[in-house]
N, C-alpha and C positions, 0 to 999 in steps of 0.2 A: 785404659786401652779401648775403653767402649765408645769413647766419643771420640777417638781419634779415627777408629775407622769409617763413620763416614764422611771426615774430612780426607781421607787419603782414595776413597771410591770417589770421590769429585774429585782431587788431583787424575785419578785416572783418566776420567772422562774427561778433562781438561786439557789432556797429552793425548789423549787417542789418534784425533785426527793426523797430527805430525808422525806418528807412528804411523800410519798408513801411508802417507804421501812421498812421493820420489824425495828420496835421501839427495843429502848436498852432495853433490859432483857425480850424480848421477850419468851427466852428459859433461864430457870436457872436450875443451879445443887447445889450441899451441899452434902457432905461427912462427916457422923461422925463415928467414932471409938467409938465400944460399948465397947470395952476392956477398954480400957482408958479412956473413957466419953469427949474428946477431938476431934476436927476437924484436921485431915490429912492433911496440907501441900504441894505442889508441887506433888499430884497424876496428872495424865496425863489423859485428858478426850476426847474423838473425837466424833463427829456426823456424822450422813453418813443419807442416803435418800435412799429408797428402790425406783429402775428404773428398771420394771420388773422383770427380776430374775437376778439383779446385785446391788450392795450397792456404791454409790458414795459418796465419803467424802467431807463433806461443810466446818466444822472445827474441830479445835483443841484447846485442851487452858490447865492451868495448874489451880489449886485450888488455894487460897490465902491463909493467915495465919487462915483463919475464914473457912478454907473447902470449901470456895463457889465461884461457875463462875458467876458472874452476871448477864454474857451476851455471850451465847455462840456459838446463831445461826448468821450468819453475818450480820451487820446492814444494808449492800449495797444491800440486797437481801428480797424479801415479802417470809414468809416462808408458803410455800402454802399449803392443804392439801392432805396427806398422807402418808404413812408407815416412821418412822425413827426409827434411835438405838444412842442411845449413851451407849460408850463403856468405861467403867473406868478401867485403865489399874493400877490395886490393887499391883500387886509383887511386884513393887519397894518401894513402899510405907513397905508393910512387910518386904525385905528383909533390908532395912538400918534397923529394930530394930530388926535383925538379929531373923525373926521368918518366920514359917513356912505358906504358907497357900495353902488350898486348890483350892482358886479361882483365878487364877493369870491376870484373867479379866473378869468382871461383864458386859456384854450385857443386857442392857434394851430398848426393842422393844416397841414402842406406837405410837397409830393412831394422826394426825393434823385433826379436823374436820373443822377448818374456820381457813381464812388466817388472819395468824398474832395472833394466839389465843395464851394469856399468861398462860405458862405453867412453871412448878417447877417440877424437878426431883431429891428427896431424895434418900439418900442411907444410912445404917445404916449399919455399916461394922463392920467383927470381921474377923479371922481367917477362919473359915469351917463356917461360913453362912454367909446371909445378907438377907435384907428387902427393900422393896423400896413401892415406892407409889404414887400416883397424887397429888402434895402437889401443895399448894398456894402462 
């Protein structure tokens, strides 16, 4: 037992970090098509963090066949409190079913109040509107 504990104090210290850092699906998104009652596919979604009066981008990711990012704030990082956006970049998504839209990127601004707080950002998309919300 004596020489196994200080190979299980380096396993500790070898997981420490991941134990500190924002857990998977920390931040999630979901994309539905109200037109089609279908989730949207390979839209392009990016996160950014308000640093005084400038936006620095943390990530990026694409939707899966089901609309949704799991996980889109970075797992190597505690996502701490205050101002972000994430930005669903919509055109491409309209323009391959060769339709028109008015939004050709949906900006959604919202406060982090505790580090590492699980959050869900919906989007209910059509052409000329959408909706979103603090989802679960």
């Amino acid at each position: 037992m004596k020489k196994t504990t200080p190979l299980l104090i380096l396993a500790a210290m070898a997981f420490a970090p991941a134990a500190f850092s924002a857990p998977v699906g920390t931040l999630s998104v979901h994309v539905l098509d109200q037109q089609t009652g279908t989730p949207p596919p390979g839209v392009t979604v990016t996160l950014e963090k308000q640093q005084q009066d400038k936006w620095t981008q943390l990530a990026s990711g694409k939707t899966d066949q089901d609309g949704r990012i799991k996980s889109l704030y970075p797992e190597d990082q505690d996502m701490q409190p205050g101002v972000y956006k994430v930005t669903f970049k919509t055109a491409d998504y309209f323009h391959t079913k060769k339709l028109d839209t008015f939004f050709p990127e949906i900006p959604v601004l919202f406060t982090v109040t505790r580090t590492n707080e699980k959050l869900h950002i919906p989007l209910l998309l059509s052409q000329y509107g959408y909706s979103t919300y603090k989802g679960s």
